[in-house]
N, C-alpha and C positions, 0 to 999 in steps of 0.2 A: 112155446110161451109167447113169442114175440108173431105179430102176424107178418104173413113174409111177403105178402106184396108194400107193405114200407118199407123192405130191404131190397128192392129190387135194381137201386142205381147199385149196390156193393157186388163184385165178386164173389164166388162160391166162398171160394176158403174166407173172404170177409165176413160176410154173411152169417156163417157157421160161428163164428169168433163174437162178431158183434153181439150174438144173441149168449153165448159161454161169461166172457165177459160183464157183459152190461146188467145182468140178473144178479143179484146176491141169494143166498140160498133160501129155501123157503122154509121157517122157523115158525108156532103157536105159541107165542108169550102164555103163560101160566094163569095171567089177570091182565084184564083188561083195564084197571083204577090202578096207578100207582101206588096210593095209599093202601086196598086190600091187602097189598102184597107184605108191606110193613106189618097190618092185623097180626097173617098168617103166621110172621114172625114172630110178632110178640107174643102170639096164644101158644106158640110151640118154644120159644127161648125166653120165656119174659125176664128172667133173672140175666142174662147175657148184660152189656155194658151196651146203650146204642148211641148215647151221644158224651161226651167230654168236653171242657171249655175251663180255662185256667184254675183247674181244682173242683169246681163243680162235674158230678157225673148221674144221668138217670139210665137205670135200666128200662127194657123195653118196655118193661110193664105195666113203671112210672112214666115214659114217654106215651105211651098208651091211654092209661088212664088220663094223662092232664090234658092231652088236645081232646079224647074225646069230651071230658067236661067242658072246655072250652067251646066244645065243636055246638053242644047242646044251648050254651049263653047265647050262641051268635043267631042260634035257630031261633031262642026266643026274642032275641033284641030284631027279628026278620028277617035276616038273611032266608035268603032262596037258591033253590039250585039256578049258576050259573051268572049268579051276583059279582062282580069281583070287588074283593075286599082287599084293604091296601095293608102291605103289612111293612112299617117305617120303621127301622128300628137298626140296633146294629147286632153284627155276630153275637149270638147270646143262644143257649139254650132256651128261651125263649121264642129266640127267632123257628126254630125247631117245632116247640110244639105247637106256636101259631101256624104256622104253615102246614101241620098235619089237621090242625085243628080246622082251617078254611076249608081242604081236599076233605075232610067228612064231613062237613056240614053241606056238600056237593058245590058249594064254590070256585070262585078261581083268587088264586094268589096273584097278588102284585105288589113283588119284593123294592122293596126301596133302600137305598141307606144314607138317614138323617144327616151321618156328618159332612157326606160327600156330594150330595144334591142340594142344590140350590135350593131357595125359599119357592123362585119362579118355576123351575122344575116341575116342584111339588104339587105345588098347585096344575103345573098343566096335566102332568100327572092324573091327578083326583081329577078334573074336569074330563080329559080325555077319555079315560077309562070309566068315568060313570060309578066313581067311588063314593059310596055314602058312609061308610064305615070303615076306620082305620084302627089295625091293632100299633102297638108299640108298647115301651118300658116305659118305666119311670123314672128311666136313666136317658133316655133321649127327648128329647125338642124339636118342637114340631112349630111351623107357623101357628098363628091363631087362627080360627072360624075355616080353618082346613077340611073336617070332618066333622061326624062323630066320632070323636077319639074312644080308645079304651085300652087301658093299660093292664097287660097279662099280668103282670106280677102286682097288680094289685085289686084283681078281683075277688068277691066275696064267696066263701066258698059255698057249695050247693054238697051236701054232705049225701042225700041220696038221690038218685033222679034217675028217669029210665029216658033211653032215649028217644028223640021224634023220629020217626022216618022219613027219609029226605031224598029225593031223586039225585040222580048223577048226573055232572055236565064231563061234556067230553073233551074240554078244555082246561089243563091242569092249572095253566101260568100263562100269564103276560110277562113278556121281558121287554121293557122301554130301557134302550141303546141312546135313542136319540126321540126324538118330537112321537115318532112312532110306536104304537105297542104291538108284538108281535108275537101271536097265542100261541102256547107250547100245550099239544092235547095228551089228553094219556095216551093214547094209541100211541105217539110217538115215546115219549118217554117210557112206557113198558118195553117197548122194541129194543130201543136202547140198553137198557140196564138189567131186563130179563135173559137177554141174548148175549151169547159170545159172538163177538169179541168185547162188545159193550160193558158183558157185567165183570167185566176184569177176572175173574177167578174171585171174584169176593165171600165171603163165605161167614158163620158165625164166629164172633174174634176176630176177623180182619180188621183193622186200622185204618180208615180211609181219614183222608186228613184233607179238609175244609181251607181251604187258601185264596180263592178267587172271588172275587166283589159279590156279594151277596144279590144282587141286582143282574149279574150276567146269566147268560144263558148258560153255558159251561158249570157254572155254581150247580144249577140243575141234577146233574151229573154226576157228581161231586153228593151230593147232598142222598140222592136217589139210590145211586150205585148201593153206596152202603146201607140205608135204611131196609129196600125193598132185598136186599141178600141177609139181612142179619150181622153186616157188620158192624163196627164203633166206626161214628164220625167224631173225627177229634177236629174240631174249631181250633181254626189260628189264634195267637194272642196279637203283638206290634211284630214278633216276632216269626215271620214263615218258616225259617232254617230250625228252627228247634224245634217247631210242628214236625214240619215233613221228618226229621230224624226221629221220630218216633213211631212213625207210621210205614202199614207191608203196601199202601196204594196210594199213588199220587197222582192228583189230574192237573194238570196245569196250564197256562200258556206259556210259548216259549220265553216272553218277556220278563216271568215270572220265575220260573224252570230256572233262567242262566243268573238269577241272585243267592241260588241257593247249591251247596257242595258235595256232588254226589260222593264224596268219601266223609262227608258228615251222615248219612241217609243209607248206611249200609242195612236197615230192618227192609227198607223198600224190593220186594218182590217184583212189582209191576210198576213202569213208570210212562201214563197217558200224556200228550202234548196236544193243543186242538185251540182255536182262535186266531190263528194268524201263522205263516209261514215260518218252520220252522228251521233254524239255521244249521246249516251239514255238523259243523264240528259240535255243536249242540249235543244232535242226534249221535253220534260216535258218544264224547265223552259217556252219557247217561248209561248206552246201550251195552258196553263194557261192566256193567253192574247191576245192569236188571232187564226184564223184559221191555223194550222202548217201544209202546205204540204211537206213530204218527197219523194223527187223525185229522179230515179235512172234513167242514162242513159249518149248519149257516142254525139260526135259531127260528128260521122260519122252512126249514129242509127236516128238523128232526131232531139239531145238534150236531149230529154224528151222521155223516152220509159213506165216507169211505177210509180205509182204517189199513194202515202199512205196518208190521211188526219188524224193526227194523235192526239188520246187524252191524255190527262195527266195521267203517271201512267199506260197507257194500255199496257198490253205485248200481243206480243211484239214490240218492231219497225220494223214495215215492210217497204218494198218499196213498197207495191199495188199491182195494178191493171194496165193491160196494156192501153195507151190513146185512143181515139179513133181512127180507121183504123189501128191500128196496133197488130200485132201476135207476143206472146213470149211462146217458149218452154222450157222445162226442160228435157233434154236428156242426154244418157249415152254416153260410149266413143265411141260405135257403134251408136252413131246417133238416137238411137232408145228412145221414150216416156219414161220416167222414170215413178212406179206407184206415186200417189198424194199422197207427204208426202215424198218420198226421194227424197234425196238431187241427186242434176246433175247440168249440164253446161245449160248455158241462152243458146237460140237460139232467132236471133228478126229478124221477116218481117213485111214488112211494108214501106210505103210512104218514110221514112226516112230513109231506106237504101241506100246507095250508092255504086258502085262500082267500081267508079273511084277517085283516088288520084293525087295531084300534086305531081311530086318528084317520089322519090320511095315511092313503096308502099308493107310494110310490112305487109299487112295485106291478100294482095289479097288470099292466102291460107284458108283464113278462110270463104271463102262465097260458098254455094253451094247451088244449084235447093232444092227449099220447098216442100218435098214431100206431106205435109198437101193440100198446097194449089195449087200446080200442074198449069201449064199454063203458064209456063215460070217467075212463082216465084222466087226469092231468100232469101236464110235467110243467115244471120251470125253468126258467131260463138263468142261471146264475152269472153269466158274465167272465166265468173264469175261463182262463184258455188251458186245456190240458190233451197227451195223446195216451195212447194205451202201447205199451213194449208188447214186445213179442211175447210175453207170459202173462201178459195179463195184469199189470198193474198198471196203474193210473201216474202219471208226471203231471207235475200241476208245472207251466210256464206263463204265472203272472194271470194279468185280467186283461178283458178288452181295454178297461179305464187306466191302466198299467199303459199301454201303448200310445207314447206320446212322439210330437213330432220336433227333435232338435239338430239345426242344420241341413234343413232341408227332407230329414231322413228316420223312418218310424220307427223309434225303440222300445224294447221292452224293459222296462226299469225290474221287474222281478228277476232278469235275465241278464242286468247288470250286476245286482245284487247277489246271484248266487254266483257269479264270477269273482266279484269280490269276495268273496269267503272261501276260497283256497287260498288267499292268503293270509287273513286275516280273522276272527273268531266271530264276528259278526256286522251287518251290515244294513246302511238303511241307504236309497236311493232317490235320488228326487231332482225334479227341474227347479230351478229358479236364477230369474231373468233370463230364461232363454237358454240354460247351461246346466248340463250335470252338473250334480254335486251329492257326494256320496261323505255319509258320516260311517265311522268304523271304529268297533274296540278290539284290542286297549287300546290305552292311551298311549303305548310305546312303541302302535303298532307301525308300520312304512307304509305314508301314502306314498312315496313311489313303486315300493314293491305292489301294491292294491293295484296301481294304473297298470301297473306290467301285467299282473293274472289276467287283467281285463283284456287286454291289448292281446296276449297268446290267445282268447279264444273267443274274442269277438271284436266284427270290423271296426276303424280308428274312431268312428263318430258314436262309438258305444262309452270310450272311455271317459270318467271325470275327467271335467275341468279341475273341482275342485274335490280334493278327499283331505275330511276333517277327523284327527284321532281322538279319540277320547275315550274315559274312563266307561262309559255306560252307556247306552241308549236311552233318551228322557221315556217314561212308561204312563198311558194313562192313567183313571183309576180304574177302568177295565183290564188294567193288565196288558196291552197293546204299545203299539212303539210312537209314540205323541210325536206325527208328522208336524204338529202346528209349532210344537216346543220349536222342532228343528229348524223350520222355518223361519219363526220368530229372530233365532240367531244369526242366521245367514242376515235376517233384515237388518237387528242391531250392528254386526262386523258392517254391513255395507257403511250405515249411516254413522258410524264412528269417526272422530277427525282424526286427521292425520298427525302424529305427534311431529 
């Protein structure tokens, strides 16, 4: 698969390995439109349950029918293949059929949510992305002279209609993180959620439960898993713990994951983690009670680029194995094969790469021609540092932007951070003024014992200055560990007076 004159600095037995490894198996997704795949569902289960939301339920049928009527209004208010149309609004079964509704009318989704996005946001939002038309409720609030607005649950109904014919774009979704929007195409989300390890074991009647910011990538996921397998998506209410304890599948971030009690959530069969580093004790507790995948990957890679099924107690926590269709390397700063076993930079090709951004796009530097796979390939350059064990899994150790310089000497804060978590249940790392300083829960936890884990197994200038305990990690609204919260306090304690 791989051409072997780009493997020619590695050893035989490297050689042989880098090319076993670095390939994920080669899978045909079913459809190439994530939405078809919903159709097929609902023309073969329409009576099944597909989505749930605090007492409201529609079967596929009725999920079915309402976006595609939806799908037909936006065709006639103009919508064209590959328009994207903004959809504002909050968790609602709504949000549901709008978003199947955009994907047939050959569009792209760009998920928003009114309560948590700024007014400027929004706006840059619709400018950025080239949005003329936004759906939402008429439970949500929207700035003025935003769009054209139009509210699902109060449109007029069209009692008979046949539908227009409408080309496909091959870009399902924009997910805007930041100032950025960064396209999520079908090819990738089919790969994802048609594929094991992706589609979970989801199946008709499966439970998948809706928890993560309707705006993230992840959500994706979450949303897709269950639609395009015929399972029920059950929408969170304030509450996630009583979501997930009703649900056989759960996608989460770990952020998100350690608020809720897996001996509440004994129905859960399968239990995903993916967005951000996931903490060891974490990973045990969960994996004790249900299948634990640890998945690592980016919203402009795929979602999902490499995927660990992880057991209780097993060292160590990897990310895996890359998914199906898709190629991850470990390369030095020359670009070249690292041998198996040291550490280097991810490189990932594959289906779910992209190379176009809305907005600017700070990343475009980072993608260049795959010399592995030659023929007008490209890989990316993610930044993160990882090596491959002798079996073939992936260790994620931190980022290059991870490696900071304190007292003279280059550390990796991800690598302080999993240090700290043999003592402790979780851990966030970080410089300021010049000094480790490390937050850890609980609140009852020992920063002395936390500096000592550090100190057994990495040199003196790795350990905090300062480790702060506390009940929780501050969490964005993506679900993430809010570096800026923690920083902010570190500023306040400095500038506090002295009683």
């Amino acid at each position: 698969m791989f051409i072997d004159s780009a493997l020619h600095d590695l050893a035989p037995d490297d050689r042989a390995l880098f090319a076993v490894f670095g390939a994920g198996p080669v899978r045909t997704p079913p459809f190439d439109q994530v939405h078809h795949a919903f159709e097929a569902r609902a023309a073969r289960h329409p009576d099944v349950p597909a989505v749930e939301h605090l007492g409201e339920s529609l079967t596929y049928g009725e999920l079915d029918s309402r976006a595609s009527l939806l799908a037909e209004l936006l065709v006639r208010r103009g919508v064209r293949a590959g328009d994207h149309v903004g959809l504002f609004l909050s968790r609602s079964a709504s949000m549901v059929v709008g978003t199947l509704a955009v994907l047939k009318a050959g569009a792209v989704a760009v998920l928003q949510d009114p309560r948590t996005a700024s007014e400027r946001h929004l706006r840059h939002v619709v400018r950025t992305a080239r949005i003329d038309l936004v759906l939402t409720t008429s439970k949500d609030s929207l700035p003025s002279h935003l769009a054209e607005v139009v509210a699902i649950d109060a449109l007029p109904p069209l009692p008979a209609f046949r539908r227009t014919p409408t080309a496909e774009s091959e870009v399902a979704a924009v997910v805007f993180t930041s100032e950025t929007g960064v396209p999520v195409s079908h090819a990738a989300l089919c790969n994802l959620v048609l594929t094991s390890p992706g589609a979970l074991d989801v199946g008709p009647g499966t439970r998948v439960a809706q928890l993560l910011h309707v705006a993230s990538g992840p959500a994706l996921w979450e949303v897709f898993c269950a639609l395009a397998n015929g399972g029920t998506l059950v929408l969170r209410g304030d509450d996630a713990e009583r979501t997930a304890s009703t649900a056989d599948v759960v996608i989460a971030t770990p952020s998100v994951l350690e608020t809720i009690d897996p001996d509440a959530c004994r129905n859960a069969h399968t239990v995903a983690v993916t967005g951000e580093r996931c903490p060891r004790a974490l990973a045990d507790a969960w994996s004790r009670h249900a299948r634990f995948l640890n998945a690592w990957g980016r919203t402009d890679l795929g979602l999902v680029t490499t995927v660990e099924q992880h057991e209780p107690d097993f060292e160590p926590l990897a990310i895996g194995r890359p998914v199906p269709n898709t190629t991850v390397y470990v390369l030095d700063d020359e670009r070249r094969p690292c041998p198996i076993g040291a550490i280097g930079e991810l490189w990932v090709g594959g289906p779910g790469v992209v190379e176009r951004y809305t907005g600017l796009d700070p990343a475009a530097r980072r993608y260049r021609p795959d010399p592995f796979l030659g023929e007008g390939h490209v890989m990316f350059r993610t930044r993160d540092l990882v090596r491959w064990t002798d079996d073939g899994r992936l260790e994620h150790h931190g980022r290059v932007d991870d490696l900071v310089e304190v007292r003279g000497f280059r550390v990796a804060l991800n690598a302080v951070t999993s240090a700290l978590e043999n003592a402790v249940d979780r851990a966030a790392t970080l410089v300021h003024d010049g000094r480790l300083a490390a937050f850890v829960t609980p609140a009852d936890a020992s920063p002395d014992a936390a500096r000592k884990a550090v100190a057994r197994r990495l040199p003196y200038y790795c350990v905090p200055i300062l480790v702060v305990a506390v009940d929780a990690l501050p969490s964005t609204g993506l679900g993430k560990v809010d570096r800026r919260a923690l920083v902010s306090w570190l500023d306040r304690e400095r500038q506090a007076p002295v009683a």
